[in-house]
C-alpha positions in Angstrom: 10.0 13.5 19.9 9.0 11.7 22.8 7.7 12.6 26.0 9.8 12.9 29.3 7.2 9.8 30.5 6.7 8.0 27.7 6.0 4.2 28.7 6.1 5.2 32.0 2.9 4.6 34.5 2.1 7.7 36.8 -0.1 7.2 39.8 -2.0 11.2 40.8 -3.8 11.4 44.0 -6.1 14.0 44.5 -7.4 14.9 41.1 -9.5 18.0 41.3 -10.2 20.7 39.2 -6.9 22.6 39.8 -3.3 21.0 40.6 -4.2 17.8 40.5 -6.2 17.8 37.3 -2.5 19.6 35.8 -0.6 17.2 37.1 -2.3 14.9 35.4 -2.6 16.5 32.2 0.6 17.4 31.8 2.1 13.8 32.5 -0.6 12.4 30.0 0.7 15.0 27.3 4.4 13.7 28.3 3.8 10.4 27.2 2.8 8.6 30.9 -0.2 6.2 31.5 -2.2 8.3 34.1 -3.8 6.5 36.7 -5.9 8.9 38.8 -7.8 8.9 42.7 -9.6 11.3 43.9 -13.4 11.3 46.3 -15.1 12.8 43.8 -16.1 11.0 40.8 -17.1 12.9 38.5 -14.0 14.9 38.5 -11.9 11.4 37.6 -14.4 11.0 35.1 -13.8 14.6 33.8 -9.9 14.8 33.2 -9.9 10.9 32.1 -12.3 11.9 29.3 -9.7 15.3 28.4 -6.4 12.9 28.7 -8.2 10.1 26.1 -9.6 13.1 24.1 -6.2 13.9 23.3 -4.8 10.7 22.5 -3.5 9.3 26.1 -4.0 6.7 28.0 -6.2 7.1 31.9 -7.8 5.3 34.1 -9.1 6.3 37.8 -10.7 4.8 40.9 -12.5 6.7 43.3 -10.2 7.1 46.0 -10.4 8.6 49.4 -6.4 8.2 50.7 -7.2 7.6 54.3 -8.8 4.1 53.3 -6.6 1.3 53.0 -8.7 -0.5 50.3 -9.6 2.3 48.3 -5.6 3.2 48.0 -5.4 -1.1 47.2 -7.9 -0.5 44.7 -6.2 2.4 43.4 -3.1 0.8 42.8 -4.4 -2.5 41.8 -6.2 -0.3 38.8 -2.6 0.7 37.6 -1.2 -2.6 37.9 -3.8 -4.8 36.0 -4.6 -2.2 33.6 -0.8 -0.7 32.7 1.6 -4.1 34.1 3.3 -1.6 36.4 3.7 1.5 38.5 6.8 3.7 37.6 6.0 6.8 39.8 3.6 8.8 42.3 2.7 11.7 42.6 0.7 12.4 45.8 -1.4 15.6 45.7 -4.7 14.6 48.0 -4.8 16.9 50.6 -6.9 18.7 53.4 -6.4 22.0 52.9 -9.9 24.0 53.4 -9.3 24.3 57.4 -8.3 28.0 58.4 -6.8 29.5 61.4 -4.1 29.3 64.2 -3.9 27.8 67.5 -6.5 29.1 69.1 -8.7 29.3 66.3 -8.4 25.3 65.3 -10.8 23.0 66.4 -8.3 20.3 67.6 -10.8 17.8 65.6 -10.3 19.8 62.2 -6.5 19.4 63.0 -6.6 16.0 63.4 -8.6 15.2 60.6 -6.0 17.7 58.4 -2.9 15.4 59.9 -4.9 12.0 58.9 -5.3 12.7 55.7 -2.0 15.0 54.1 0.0 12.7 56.5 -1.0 9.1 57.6 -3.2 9.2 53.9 0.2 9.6 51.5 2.2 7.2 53.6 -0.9 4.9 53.1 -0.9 5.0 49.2 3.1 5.2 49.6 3.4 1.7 51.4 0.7 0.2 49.3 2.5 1.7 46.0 5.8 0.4 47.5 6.8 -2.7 46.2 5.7 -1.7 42.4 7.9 1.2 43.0 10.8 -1.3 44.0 10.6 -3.4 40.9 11.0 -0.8 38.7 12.8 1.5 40.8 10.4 4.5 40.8 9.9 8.1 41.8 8.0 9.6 44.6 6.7 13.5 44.3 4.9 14.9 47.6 3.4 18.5 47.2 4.6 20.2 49.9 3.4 24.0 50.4 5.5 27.3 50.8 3.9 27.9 54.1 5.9 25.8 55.9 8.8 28.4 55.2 6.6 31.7 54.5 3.5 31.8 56.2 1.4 34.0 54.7 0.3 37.5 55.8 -3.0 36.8 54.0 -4.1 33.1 55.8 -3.6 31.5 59.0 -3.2 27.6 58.3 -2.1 26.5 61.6 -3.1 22.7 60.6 -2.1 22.4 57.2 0.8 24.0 57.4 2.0 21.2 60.5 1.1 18.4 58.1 3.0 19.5 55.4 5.8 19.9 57.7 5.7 16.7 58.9 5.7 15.4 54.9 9.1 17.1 54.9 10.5 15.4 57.9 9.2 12.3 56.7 10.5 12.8 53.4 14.0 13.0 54.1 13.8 9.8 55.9 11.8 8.1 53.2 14.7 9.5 51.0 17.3 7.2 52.8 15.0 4.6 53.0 13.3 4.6 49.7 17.3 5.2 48.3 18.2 1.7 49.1 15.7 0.6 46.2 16.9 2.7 43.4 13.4 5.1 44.7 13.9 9.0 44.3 11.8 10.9 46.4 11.3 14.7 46.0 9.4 17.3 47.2 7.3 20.8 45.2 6.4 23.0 47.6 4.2 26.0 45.7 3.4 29.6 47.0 0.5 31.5 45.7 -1.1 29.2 42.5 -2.7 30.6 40.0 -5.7 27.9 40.1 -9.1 27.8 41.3 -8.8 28.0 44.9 -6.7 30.9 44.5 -9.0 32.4 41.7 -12.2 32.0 44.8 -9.8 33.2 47.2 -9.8 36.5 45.2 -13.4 36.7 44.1 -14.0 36.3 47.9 -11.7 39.1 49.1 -12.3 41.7 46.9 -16.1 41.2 47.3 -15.4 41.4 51.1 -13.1 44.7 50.8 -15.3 46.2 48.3 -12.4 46.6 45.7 -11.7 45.2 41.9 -10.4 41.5 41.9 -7.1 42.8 39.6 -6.1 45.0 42.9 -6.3 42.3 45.1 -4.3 39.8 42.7 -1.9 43.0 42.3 -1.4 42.8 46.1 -0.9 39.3 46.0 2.0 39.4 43.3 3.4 42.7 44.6 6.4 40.9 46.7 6.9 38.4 43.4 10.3 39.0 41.1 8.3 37.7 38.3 5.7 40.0 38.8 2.7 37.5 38.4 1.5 34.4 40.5 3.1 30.6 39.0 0.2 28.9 37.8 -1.3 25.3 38.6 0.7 24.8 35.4 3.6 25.8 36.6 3.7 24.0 39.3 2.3 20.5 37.6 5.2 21.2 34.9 7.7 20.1 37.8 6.3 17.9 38.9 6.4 15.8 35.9 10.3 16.6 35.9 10.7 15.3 39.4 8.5 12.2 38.1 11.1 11.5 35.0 14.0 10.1 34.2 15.2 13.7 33.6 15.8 13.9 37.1 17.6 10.7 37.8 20.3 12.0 40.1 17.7 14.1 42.0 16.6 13.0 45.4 15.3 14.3 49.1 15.2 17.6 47.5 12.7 20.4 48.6 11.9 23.1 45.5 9.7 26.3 45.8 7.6 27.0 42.6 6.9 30.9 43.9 7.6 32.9 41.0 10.6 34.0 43.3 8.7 35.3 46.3 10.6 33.6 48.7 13.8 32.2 48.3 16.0 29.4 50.3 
């Protein structure tokens, strides 16, 4: 049986070791040429060698978002390698920077804006006219925050720049619309991952208690009773990426395990 993406090329920014390196994985095992950036290089170099290991097909370019001819090289690498571009998928982000208003450096802010922002509509417009010819899919990751802020983290910054993805997006939706181009939207809560994984290591260290009761606190307000994973999350994004979702556009989901619901 085939894949959801078989034949299909797949363009993942921000390939780390935890959403990014899932989204990628799981497009690879759906059938998808995955063509992955990212700043670090041994990470590419990392999930290329798993995705080939298991019979796919990968190639990557180290890619920093916010630089115009490291997205051109990017995409050219899909193009010459694969003969097209059928989707992207844009997970880079800035999320590391912690606080609220008046805790922000206004350069830490800006710096957060420049690359979840003015960094995906770079590889977006670069991406476009592949995207046209085939009539592609766009996937932003989006966060939860911008509709549940967490108790737990003030992200001020990158909460505002995933907001303004959201606006964006439903313009891009109309826009994009005009050329057959779906554009959608999965916005995660707490993801079982390895920022999530430090996040407890760190706080239970700090309160002096076991790891399990902090990740008990965590899930405590979740139907499902348990955090959704990286894999979780990376599992719909493949669906909004596929044909699977053909009629689906300018939507907005929350991969949450229930813990807050539109």
């Amino acid at each position: 049986m085939s894949g959801m993406l078989e034949g299909k090329t797949v363009l993942v920014s921000g390939v780390g070791p935890g959403l990014g390196r899932e989204i990628a994985l799981v497009c690879a095992r759906e059938g998808a040429n995955v063509v992955m950036g990212a700043r670090r290089l041994e990470n590419l170099e990392s999930v290329a060698k798993e995705i080939e290991g298991a019979g796919g097909s990968a190639a990557y370019s180290r890619t920093d978002i916010t630089d115009k001819a490291q997205v051109e090289q990017l995409v050219n690498t899909a193009v010459e390698k694969f003969g097209s571009l059928d989707s992207v998928i844009n997970c880079a982000a800035l999320d590391s920077i912690f606080g609220g208003v008046e805790t922000t450096d206004e350069a830490d802010w800006r710096a957060t804006i420049e690359t979840n922002l003015f960094g995906t509509m770079n590889v977006l417009r670069t991406a476009l006219p592949h995207l046209k010819a085939v009539k592609g899919s766009v996937v932003f990751v989006g966060s939860q925050t911008n509709f549940f802020p967490p108790a737990q983290a003030q992200q001020v910054a990158y909460a505002s720049s995933k907001g303004a993805l959201i606006g964006a997006g439903r313009h891009i939706t109309r826009e994009f619309g005009a050329h057959g181009i779906r554009v959608n939207t999965v916005a995660p809560g707490w993801m079982w991952g390895p920022p999530v994984e430090s996040f407890v290591q760190m706080s239970a260290k700090a309160r002096g208690v076991p790891e399990a009761d902090v990740l008990a606190e965590l899930s405590s307000t979740m139907p499902l009773g348990r955090l959704a994973s990286d894999g979780d999350v990376a599992e719909v994004i493949a669906f909004f990426a596929s044909d699977r979702a053909a009629g689906v556009t300018g939507q907005s989901i929350l991969v949450n395990a229930g813990e807050f619901m539109q």
